[in-house]
N, C-alpha and C positions, 0 to 999 in steps of 0.2 A: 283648213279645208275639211267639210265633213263627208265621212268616207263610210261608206254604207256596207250594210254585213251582209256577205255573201250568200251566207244562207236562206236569207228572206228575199232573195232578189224575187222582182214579180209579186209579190204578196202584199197585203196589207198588214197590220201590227196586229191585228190578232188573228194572223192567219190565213185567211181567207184567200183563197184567191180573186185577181179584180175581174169582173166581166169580162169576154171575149177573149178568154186566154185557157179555154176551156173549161172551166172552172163554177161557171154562173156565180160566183160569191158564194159558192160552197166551202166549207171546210175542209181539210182534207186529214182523210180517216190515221189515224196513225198505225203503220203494220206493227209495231208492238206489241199494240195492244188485244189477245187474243181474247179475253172476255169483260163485260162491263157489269159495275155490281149497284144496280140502279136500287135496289133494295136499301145499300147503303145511303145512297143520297136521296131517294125520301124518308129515310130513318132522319140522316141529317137536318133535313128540311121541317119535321117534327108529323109527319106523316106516319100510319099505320104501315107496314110493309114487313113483308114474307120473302122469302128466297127459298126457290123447290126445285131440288134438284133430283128426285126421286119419283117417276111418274106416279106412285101411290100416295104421295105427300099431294098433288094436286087439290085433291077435292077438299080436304080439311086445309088447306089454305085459302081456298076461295069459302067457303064458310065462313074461318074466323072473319075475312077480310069485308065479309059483305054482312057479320053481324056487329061490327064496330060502327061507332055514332058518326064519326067522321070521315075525311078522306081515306083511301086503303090503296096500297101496289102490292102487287104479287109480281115478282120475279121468275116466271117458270125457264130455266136453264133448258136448251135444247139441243137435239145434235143437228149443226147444219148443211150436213153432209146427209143427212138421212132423207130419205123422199115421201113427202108427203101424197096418199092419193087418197081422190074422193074416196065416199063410203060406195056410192054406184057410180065408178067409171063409164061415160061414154065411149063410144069405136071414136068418136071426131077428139077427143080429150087424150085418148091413146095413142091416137096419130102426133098429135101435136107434142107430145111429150116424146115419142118415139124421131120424133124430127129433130126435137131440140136437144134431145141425148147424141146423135149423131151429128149435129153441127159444133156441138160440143168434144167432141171426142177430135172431128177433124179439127176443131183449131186448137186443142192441147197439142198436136202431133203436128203443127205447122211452123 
């Protein structure tokens, strides 16, 4: 009798979850993993690539990257927790951000 491993129940063999199980055939993210070093796998791949993790390192990596013959990645490392806002904020862009900080806040505390 063959006897199926618990862990993957629902899933297909690489993962995935099947259609209509929430999932759309997406992969699912692994919480481990807290940063990804895609610098390294276009190095691997035989790719030009940078990894910046210093906002003054930005602009000489996109240089080097855009005066090389071939393909180029730039890895720029970010905090994801940090809020990005336009350069000219609208009132209607404030509103919406000020809405979505508050529904956010209520379902942390729900």
């Amino acid at each position: 009798m063959l006897r199926r491993d618990p862990a993957r129940r629902g899933r297909a063999r690489d993962g995935r979850l099947p259609r209509g199980r929430g999932g759309a055939g997406r992969p699912r993210a692994s919480p481990l993993r807290t940063h990804q070093e895609f610098d390294g796998v276009a190095a691997a791949m035989g790719l030009h690539a940078a990894r910046v993790e210093d906002p003054h390192g930005v602009e000489p990596a996109l240089r080097e990257a855009l005066a090389h013959a071939g393909p180029s990645l730039v890895d720029v490392v970010t905090n994801a927790d940090e809020i990005a806002v336009p350069p000219k904020p609208t009132v209607d862009q404030a509103w919406g951000f000020a809405i979505a900080k508050t529904k956010e806040l209520l379902e942390s505390h729900a």
